[in-house]
PDB file of N, CA, C, O and CB in Angstrom:
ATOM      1  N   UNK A   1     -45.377  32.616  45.876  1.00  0.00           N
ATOM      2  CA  UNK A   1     -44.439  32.837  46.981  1.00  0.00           C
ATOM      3  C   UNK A   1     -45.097  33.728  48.038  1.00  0.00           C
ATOM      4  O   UNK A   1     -44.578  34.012  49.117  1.00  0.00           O
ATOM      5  CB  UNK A   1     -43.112  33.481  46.466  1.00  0.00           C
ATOM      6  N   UNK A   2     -46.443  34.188  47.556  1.00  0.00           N
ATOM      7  CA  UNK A   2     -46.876  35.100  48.741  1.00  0.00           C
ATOM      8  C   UNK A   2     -47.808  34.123  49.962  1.00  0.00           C
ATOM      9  O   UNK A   2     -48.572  34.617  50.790  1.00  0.00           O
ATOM     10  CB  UNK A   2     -47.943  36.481  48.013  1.00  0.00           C
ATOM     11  N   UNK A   3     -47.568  32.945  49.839  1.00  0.00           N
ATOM     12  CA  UNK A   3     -47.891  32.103  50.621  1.00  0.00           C
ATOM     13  C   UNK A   3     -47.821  32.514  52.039  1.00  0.00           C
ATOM     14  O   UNK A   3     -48.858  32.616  52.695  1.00  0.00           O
ATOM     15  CB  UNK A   3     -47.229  31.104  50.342  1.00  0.00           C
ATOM     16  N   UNK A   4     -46.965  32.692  52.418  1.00  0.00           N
ATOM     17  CA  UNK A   4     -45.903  32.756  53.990  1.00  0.00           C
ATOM     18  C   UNK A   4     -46.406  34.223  54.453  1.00  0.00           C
ATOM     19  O   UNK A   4     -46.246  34.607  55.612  1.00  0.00           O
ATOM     20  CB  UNK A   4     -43.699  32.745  53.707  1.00  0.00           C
ATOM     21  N   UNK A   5     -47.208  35.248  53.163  1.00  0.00           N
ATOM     22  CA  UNK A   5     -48.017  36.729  53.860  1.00  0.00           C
ATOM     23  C   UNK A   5     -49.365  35.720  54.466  1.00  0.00           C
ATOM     24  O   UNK A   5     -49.816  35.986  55.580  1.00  0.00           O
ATOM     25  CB  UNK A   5     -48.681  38.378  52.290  1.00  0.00           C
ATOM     26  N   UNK A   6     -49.866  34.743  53.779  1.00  0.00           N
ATOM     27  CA  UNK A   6     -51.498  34.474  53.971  1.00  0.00           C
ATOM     28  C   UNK A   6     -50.978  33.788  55.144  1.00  0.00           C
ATOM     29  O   UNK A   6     -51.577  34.132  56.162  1.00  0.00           O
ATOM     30  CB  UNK A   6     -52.598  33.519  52.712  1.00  0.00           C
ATOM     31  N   UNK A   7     -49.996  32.870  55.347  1.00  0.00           N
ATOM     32  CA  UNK A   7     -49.923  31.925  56.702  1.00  0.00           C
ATOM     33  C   UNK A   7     -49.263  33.043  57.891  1.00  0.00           C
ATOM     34  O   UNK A   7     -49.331  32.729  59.079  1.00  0.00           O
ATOM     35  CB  UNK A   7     -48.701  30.313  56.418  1.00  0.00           C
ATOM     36  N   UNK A   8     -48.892  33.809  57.649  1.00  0.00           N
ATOM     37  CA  UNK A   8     -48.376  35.164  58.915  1.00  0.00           C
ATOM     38  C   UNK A   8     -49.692  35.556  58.932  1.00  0.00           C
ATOM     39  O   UNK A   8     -50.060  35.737  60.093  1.00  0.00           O
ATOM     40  CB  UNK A   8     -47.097  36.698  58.467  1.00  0.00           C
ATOM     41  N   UNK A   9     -50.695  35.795  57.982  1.00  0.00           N
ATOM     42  CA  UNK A   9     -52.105  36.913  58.902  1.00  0.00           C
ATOM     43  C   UNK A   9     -52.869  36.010  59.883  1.00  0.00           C
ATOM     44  O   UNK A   9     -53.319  36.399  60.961  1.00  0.00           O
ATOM     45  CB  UNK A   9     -53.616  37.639  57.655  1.00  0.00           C
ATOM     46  N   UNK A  10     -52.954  34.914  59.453  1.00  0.00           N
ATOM     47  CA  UNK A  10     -53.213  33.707  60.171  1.00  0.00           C
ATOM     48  C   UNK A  10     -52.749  33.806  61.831  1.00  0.00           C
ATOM     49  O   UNK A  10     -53.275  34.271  62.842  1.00  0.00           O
ATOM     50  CB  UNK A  10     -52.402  32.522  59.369  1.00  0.00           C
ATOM     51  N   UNK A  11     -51.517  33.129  61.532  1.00  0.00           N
ATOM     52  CA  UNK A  11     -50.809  33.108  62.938  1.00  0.00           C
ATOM     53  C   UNK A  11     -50.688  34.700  63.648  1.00  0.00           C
ATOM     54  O   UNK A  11     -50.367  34.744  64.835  1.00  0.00           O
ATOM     55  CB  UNK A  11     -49.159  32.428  62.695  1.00  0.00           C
ATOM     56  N   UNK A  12     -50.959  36.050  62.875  1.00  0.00           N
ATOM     57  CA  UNK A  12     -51.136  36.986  63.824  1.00  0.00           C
ATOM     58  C   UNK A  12     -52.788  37.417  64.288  1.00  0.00           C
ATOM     59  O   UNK A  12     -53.124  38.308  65.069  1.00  0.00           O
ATOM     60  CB  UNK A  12     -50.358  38.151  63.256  1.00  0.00           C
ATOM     61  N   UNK A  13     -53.443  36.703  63.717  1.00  0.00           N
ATOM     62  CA  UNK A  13     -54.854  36.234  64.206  1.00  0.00           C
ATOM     63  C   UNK A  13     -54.757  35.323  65.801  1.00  0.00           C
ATOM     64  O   UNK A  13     -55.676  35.359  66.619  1.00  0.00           O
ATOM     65  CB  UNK A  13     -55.533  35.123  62.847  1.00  0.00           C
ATOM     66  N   UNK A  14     -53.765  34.720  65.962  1.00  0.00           N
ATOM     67  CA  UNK A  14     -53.778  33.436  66.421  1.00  0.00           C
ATOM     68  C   UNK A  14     -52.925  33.875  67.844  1.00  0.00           C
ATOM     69  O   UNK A  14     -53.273  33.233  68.835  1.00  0.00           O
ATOM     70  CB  UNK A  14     -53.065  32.231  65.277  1.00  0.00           C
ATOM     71  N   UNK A  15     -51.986  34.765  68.028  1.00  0.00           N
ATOM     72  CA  UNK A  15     -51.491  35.131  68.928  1.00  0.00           C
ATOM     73  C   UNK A  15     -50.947  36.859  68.551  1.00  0.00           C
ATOM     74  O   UNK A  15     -49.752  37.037  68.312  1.00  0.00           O
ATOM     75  CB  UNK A  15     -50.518  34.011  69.260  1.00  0.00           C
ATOM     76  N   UNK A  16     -51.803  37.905  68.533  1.00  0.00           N
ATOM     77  CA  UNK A  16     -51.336  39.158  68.554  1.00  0.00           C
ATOM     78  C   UNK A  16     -51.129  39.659  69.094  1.00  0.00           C
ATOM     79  O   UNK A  16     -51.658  39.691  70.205  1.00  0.00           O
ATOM     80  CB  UNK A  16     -51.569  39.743  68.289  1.00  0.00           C
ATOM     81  N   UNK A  17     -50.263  40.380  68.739  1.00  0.00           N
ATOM     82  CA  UNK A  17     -49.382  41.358  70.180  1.00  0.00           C
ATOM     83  C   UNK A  17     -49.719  42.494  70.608  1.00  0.00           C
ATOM     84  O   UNK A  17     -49.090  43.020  71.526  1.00  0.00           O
ATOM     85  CB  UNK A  17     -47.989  41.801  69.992  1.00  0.00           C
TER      86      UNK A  17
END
C-alpha cells in the first residue's frame, strides 16, 4: 500500500512547488 508514497515522490519530482 506504500505504492501511492513512491508514485507522489515521482510526481513531486515532476512539478515542485
Amino acid at each position: 500500500m506504500e505504492f501511492w508514497l513512491q508514485a507522489e515522490s515521482e510526481i513531486s519530482e515532476r512539478h515542485p512547488q
